[in-house]
mmCIF file of the N, C-alpha and C atoms, coordinates in Angstrom:
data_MODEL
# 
_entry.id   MODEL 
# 
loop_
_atom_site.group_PDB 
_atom_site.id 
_atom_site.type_symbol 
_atom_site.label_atom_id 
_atom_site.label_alt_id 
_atom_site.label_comp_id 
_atom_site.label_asym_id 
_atom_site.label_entity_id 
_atom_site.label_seq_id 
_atom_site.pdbx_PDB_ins_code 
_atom_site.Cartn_x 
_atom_site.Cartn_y 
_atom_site.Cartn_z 
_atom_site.occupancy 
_atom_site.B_iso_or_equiv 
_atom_site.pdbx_formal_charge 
_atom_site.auth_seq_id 
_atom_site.auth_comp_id 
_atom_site.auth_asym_id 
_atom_site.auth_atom_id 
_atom_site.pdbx_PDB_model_num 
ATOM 1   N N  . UNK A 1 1  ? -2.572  23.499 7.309  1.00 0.00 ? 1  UNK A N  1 
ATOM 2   C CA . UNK A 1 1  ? -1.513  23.588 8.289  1.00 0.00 ? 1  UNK A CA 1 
ATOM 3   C C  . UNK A 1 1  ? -1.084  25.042 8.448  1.00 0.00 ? 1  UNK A C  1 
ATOM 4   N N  . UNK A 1 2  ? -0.731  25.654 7.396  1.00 0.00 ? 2  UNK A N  1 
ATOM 5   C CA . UNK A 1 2  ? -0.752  27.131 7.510  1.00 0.00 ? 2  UNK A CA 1 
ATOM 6   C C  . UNK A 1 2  ? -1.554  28.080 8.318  1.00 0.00 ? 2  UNK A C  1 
ATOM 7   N N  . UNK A 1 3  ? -2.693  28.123 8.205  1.00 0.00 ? 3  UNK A N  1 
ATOM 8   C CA . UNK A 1 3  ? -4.291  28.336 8.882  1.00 0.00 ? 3  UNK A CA 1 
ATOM 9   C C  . UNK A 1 3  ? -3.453  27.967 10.117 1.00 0.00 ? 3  UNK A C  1 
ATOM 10  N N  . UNK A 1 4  ? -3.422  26.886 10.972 1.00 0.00 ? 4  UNK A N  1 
ATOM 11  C CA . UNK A 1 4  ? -3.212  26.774 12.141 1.00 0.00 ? 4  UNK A CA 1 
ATOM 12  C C  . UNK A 1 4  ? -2.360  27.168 12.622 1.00 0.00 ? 4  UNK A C  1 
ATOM 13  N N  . UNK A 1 5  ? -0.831  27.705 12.083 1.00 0.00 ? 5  UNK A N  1 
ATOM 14  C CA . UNK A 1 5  ? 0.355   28.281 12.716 1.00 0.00 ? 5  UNK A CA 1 
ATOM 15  C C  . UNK A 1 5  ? 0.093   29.928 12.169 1.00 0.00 ? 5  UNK A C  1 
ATOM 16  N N  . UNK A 1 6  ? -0.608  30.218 11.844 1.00 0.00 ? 6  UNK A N  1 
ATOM 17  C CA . UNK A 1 6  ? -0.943  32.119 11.661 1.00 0.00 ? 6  UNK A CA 1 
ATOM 18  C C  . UNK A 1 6  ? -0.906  32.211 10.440 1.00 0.00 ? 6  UNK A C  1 
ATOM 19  N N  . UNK A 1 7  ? -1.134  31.350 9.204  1.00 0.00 ? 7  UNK A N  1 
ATOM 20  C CA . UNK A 1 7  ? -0.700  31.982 7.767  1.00 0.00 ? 7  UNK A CA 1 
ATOM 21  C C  . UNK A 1 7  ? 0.673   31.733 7.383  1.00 0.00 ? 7  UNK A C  1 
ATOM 22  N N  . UNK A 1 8  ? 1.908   30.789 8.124  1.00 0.00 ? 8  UNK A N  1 
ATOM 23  C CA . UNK A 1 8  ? 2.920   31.436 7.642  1.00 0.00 ? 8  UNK A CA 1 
ATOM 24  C C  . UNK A 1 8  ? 3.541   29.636 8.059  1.00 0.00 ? 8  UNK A C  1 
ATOM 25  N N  . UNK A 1 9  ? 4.143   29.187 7.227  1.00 0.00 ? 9  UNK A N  1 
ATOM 26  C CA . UNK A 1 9  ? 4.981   28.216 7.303  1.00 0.00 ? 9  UNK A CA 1 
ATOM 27  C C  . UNK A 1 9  ? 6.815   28.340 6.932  1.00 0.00 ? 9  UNK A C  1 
ATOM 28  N N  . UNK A 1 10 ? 7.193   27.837 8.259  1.00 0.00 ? 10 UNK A N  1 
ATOM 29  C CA . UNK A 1 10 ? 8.777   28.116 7.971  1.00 0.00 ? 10 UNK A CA 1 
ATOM 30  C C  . UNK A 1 10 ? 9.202   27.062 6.965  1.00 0.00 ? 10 UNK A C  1 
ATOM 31  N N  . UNK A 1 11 ? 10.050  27.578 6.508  1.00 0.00 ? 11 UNK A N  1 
ATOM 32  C CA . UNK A 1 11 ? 11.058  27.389 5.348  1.00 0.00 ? 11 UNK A CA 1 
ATOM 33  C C  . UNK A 1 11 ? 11.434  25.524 5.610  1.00 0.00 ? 11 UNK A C  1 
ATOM 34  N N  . UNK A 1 12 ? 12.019  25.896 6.755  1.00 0.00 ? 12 UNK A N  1 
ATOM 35  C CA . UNK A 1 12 ? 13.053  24.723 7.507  1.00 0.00 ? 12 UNK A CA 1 
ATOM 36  C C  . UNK A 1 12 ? 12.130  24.554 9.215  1.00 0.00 ? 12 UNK A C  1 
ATOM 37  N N  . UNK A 1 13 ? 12.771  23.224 9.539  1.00 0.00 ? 13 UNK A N  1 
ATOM 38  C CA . UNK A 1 13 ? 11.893  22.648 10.799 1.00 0.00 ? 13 UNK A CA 1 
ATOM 39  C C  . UNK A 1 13 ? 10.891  22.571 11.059 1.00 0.00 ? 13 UNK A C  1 
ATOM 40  N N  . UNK A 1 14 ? 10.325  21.715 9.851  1.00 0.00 ? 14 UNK A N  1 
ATOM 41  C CA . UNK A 1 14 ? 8.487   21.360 9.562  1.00 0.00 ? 14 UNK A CA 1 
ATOM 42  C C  . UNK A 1 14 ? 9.065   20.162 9.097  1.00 0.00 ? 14 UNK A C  1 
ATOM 43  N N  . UNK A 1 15 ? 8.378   18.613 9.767  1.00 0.00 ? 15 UNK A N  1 
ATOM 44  C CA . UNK A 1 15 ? 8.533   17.626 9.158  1.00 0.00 ? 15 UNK A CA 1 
ATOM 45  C C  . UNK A 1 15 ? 7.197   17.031 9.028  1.00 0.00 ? 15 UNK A C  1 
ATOM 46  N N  . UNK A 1 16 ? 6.685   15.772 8.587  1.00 0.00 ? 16 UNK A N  1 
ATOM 47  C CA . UNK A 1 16 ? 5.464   15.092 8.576  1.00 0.00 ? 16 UNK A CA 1 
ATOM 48  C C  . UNK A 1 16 ? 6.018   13.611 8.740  1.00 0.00 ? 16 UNK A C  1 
ATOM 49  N N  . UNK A 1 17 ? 5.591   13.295 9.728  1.00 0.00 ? 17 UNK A N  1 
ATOM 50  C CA . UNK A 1 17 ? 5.649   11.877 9.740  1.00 0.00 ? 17 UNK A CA 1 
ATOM 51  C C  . UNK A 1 17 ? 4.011   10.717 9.683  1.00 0.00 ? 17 UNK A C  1 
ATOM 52  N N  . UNK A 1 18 ? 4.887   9.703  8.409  1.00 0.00 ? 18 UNK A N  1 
ATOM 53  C CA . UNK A 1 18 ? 3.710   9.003  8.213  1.00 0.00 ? 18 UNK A CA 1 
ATOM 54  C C  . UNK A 1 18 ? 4.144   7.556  9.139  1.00 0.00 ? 18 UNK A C  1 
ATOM 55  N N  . UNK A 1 19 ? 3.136   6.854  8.849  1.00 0.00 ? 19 UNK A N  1 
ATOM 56  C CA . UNK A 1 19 ? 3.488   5.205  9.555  1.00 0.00 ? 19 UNK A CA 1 
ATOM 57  C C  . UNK A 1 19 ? 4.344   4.339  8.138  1.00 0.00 ? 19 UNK A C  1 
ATOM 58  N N  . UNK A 1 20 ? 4.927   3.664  8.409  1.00 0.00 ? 20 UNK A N  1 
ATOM 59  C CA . UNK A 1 20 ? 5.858   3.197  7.353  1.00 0.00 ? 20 UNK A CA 1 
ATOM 60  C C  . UNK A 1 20 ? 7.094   3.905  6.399  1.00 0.00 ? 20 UNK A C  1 
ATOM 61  N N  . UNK A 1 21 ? 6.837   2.884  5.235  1.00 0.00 ? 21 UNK A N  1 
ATOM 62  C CA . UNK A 1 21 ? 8.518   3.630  4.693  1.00 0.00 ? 21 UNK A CA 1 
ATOM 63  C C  . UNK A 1 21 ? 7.798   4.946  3.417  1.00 0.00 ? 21 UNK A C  1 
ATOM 64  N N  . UNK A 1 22 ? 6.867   4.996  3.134  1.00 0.00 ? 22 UNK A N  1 
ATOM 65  C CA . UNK A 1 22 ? 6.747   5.469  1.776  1.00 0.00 ? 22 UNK A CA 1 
ATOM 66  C C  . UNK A 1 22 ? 6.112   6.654  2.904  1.00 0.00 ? 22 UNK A C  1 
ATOM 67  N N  . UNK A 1 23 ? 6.193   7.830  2.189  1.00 0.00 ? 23 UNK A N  1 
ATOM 68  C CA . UNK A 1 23 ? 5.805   9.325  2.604  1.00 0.00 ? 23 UNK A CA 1 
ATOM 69  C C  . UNK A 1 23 ? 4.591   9.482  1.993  1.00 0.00 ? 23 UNK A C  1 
ATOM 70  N N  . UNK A 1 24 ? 3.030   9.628  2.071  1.00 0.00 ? 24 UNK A N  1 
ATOM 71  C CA . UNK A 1 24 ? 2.317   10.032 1.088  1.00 0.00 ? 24 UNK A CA 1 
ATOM 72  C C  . UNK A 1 24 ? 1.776   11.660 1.232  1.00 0.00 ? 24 UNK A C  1 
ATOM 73  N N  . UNK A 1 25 ? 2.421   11.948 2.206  1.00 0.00 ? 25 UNK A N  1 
ATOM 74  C CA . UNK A 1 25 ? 1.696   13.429 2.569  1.00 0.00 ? 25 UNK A CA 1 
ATOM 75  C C  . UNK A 1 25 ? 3.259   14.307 2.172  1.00 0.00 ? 25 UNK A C  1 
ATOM 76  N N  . UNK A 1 26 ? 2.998   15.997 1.919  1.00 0.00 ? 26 UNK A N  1 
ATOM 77  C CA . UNK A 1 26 ? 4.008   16.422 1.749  1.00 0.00 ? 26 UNK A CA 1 
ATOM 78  C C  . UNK A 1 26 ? 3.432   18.664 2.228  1.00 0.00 ? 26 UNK A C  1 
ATOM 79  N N  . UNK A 1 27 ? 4.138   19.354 2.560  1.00 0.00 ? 27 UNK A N  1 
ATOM 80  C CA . UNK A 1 27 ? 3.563   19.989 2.734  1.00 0.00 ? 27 UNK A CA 1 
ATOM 81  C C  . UNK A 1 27 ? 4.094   21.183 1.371  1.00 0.00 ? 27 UNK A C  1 
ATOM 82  N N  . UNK A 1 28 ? 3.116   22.066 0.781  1.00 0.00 ? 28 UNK A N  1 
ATOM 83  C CA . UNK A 1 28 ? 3.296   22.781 -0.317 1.00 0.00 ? 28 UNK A CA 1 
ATOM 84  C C  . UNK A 1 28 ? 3.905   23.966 0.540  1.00 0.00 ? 28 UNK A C  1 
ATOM 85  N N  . UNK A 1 29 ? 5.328   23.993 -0.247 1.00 0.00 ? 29 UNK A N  1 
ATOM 86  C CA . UNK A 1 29 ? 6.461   25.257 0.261  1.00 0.00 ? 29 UNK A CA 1 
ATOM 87  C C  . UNK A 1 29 ? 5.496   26.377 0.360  1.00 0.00 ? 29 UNK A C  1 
ATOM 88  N N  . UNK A 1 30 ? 4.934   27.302 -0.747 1.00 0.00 ? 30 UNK A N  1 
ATOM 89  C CA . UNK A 1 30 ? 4.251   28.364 -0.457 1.00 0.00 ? 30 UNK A CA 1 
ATOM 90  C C  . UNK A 1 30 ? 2.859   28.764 0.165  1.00 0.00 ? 30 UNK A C  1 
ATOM 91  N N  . UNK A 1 31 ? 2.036   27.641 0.113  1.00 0.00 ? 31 UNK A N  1 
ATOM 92  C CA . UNK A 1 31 ? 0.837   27.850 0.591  1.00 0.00 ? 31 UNK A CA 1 
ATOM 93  C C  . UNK A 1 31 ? 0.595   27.069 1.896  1.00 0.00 ? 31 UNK A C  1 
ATOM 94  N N  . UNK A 1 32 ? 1.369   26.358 2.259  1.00 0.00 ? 32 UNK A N  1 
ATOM 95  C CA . UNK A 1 32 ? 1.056   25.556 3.188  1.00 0.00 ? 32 UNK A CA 1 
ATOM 96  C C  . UNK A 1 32 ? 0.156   24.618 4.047  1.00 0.00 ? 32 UNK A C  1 
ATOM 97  N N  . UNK A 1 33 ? -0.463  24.461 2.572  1.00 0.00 ? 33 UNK A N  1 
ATOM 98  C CA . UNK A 1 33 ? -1.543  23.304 2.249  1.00 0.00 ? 33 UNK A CA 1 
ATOM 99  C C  . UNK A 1 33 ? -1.169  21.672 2.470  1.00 0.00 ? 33 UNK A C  1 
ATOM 100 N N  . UNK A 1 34 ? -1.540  20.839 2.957  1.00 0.00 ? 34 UNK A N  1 
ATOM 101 C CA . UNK A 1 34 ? -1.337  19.793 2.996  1.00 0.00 ? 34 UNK A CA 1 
ATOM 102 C C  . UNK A 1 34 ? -1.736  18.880 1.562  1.00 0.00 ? 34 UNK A C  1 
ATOM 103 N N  . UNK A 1 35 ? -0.789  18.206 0.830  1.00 0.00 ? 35 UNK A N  1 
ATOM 104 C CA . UNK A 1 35 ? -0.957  17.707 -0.281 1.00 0.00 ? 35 UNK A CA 1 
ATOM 105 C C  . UNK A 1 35 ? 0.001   16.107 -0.578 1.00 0.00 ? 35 UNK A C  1 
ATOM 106 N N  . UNK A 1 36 ? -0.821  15.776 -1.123 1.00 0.00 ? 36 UNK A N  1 
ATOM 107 C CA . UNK A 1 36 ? -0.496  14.341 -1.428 1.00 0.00 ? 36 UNK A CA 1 
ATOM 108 C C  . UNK A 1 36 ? 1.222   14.159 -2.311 1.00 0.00 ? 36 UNK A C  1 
ATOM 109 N N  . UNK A 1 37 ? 2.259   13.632 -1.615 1.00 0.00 ? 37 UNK A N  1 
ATOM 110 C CA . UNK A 1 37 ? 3.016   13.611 -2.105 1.00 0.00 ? 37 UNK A CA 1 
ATOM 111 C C  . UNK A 1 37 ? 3.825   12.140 -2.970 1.00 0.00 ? 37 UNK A C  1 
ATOM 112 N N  . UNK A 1 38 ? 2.800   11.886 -2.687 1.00 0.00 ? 38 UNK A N  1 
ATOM 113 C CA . UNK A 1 38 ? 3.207   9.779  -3.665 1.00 0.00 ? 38 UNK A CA 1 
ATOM 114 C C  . UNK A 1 38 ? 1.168   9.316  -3.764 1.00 0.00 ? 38 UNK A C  1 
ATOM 115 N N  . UNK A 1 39 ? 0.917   8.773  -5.190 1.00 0.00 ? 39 UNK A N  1 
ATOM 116 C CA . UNK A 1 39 ? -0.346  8.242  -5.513 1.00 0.00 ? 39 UNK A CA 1 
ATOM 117 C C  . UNK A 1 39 ? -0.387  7.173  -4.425 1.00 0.00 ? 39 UNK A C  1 
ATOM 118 N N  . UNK A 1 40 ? -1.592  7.139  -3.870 1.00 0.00 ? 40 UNK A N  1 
ATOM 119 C CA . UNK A 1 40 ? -2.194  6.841  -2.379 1.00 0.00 ? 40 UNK A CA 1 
ATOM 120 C C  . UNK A 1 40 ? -2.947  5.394  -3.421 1.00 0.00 ? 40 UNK A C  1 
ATOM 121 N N  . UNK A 1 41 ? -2.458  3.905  -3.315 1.00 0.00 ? 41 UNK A N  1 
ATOM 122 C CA . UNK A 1 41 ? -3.007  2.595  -4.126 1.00 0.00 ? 41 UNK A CA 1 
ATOM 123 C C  . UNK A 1 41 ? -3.612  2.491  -2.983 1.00 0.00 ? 41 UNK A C  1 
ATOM 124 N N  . UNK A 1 42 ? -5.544  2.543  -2.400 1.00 0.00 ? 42 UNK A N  1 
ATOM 125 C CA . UNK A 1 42 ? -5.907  1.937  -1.629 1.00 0.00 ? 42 UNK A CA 1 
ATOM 126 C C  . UNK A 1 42 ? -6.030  0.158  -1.778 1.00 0.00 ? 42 UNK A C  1 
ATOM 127 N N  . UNK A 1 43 ? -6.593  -0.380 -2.702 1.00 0.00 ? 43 UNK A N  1 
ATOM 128 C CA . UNK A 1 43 ? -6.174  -1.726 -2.550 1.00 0.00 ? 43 UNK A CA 1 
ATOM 129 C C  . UNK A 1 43 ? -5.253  -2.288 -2.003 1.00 0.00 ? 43 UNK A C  1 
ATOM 130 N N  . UNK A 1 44 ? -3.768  -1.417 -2.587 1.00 0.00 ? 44 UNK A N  1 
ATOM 131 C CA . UNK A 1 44 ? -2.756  -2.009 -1.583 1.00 0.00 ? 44 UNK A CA 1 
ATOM 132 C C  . UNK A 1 44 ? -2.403  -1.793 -0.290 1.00 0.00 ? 44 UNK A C  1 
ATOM 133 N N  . UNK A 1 45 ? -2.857  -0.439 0.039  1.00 0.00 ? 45 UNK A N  1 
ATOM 134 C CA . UNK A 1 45 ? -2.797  -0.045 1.643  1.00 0.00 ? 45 UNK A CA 1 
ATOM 135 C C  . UNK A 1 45 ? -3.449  -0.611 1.980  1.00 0.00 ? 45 UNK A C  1 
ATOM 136 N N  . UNK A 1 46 ? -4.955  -1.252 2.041  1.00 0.00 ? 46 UNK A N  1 
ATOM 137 C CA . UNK A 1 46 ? -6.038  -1.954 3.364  1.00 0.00 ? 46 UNK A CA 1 
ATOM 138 C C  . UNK A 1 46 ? -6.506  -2.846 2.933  1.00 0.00 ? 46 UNK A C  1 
ATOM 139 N N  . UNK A 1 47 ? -6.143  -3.155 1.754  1.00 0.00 ? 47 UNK A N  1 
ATOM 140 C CA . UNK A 1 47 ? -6.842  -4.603 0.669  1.00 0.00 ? 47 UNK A CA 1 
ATOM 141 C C  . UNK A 1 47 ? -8.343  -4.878 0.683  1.00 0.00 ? 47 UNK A C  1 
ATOM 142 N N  . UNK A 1 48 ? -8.810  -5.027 1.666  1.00 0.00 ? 48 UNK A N  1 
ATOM 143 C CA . UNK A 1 48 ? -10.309 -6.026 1.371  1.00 0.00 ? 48 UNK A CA 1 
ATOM 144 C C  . UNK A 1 48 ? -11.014 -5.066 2.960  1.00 0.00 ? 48 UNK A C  1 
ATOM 145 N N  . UNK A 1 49 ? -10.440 -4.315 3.554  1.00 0.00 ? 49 UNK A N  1 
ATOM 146 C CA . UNK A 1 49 ? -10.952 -3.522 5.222  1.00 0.00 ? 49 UNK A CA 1 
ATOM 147 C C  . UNK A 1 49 ? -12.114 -2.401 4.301  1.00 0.00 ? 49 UNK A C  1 
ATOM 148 N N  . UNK A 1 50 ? -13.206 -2.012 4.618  1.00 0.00 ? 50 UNK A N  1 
ATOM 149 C CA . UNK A 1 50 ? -14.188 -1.462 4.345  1.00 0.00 ? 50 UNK A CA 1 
ATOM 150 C C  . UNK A 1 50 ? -13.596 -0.108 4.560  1.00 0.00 ? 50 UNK A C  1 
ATOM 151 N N  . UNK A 1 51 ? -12.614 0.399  5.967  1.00 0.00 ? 51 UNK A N  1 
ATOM 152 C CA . UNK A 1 51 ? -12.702 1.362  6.211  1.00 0.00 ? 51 UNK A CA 1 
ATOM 153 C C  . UNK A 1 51 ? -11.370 1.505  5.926  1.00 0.00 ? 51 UNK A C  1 
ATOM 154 N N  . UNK A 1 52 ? -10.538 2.797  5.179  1.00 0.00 ? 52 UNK A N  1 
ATOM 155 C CA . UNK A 1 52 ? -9.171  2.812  5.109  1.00 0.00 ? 52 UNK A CA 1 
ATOM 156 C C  . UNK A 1 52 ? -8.815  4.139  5.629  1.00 0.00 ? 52 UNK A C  1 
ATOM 157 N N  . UNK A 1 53 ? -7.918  4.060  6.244  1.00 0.00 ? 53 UNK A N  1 
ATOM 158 C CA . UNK A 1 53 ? -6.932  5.311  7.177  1.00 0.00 ? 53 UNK A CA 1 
ATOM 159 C C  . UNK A 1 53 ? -6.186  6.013  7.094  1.00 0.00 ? 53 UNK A C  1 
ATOM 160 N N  . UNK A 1 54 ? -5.467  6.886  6.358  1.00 0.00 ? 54 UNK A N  1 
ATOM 161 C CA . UNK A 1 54 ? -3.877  7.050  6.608  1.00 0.00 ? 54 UNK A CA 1 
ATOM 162 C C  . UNK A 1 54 ? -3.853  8.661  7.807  1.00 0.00 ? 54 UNK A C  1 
ATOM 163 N N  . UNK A 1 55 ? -2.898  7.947  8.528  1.00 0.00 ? 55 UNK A N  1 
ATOM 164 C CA . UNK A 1 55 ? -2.854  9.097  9.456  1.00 0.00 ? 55 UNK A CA 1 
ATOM 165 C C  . UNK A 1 55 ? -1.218  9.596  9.268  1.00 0.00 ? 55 UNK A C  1 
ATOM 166 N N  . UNK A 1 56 ? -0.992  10.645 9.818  1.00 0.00 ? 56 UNK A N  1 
ATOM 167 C CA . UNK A 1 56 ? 0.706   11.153 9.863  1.00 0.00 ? 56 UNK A CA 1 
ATOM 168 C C  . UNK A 1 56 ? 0.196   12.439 10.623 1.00 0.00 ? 56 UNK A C  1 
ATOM 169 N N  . UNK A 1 57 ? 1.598   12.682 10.915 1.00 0.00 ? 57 UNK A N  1 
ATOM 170 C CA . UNK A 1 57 ? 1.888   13.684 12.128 1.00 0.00 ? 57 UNK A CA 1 
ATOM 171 C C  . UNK A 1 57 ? 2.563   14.943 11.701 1.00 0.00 ? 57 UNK A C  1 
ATOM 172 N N  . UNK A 1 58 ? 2.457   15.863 12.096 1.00 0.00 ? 58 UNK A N  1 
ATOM 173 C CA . UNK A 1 58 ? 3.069   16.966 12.082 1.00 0.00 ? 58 UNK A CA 1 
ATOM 174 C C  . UNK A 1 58 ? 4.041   17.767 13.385 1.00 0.00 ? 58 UNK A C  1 
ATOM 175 N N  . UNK A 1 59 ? 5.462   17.717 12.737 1.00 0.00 ? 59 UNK A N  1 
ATOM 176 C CA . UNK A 1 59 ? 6.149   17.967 13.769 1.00 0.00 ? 59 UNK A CA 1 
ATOM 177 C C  . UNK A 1 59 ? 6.737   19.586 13.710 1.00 0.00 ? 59 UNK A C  1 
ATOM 178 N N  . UNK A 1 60 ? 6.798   20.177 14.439 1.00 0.00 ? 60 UNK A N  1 
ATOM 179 C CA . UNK A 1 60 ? 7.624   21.610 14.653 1.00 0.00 ? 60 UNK A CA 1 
ATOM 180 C C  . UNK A 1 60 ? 8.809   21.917 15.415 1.00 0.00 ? 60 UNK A C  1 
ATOM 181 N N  . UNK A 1 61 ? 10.064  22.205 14.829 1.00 0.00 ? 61 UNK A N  1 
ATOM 182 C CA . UNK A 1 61 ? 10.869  21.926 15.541 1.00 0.00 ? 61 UNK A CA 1 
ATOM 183 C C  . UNK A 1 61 ? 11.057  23.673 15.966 1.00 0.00 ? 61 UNK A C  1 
ATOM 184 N N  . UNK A 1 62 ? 11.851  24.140 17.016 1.00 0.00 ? 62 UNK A N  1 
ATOM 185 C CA . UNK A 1 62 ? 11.758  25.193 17.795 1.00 0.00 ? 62 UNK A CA 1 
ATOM 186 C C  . UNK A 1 62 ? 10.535  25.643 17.978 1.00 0.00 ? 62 UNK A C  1 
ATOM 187 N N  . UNK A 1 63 ? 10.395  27.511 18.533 1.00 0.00 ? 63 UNK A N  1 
ATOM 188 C CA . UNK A 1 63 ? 9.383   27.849 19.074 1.00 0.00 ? 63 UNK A CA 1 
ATOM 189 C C  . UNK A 1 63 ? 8.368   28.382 17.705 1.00 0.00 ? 63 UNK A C  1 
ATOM 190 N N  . UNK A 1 64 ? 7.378   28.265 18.123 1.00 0.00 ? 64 UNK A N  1 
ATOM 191 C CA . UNK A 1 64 ? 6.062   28.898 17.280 1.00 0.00 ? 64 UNK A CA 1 
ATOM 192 C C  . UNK A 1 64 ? 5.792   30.526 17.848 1.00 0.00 ? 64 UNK A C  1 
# 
């Protein structure tokens, strides 16, 4: 995520939105790496589906 906004992630007005209640993505304050922020149970996310997904969004609030 860093890489894509020039190297540099703000402090404040960076959110991630996932689908549901539990957060599993989180973004690392200094490097601005995208990293797993809650252990990802695939059994329990897609149970018995061959193929499993998790998608989430990245939001920016003011200008870039």
């Amino acid at each position: 995520v860093a890489k894509d906004l020039g190297g540099k992630v703000p402090a404040t007005g960076v959110r991630l939105l996932d689908k549901g209640r539990t957060q599993y993505f989180a973004l690392h304050g200094q490097t601005g790496h995208l990293v797993t922020a809650e252990r990802i149970d695939r059994e329990q996310l897609c149970d018995s589906e061959q193929q499993c997904v998790l998608r989430c969004g990245v939001i920016m609030e003011g200008k870039m």
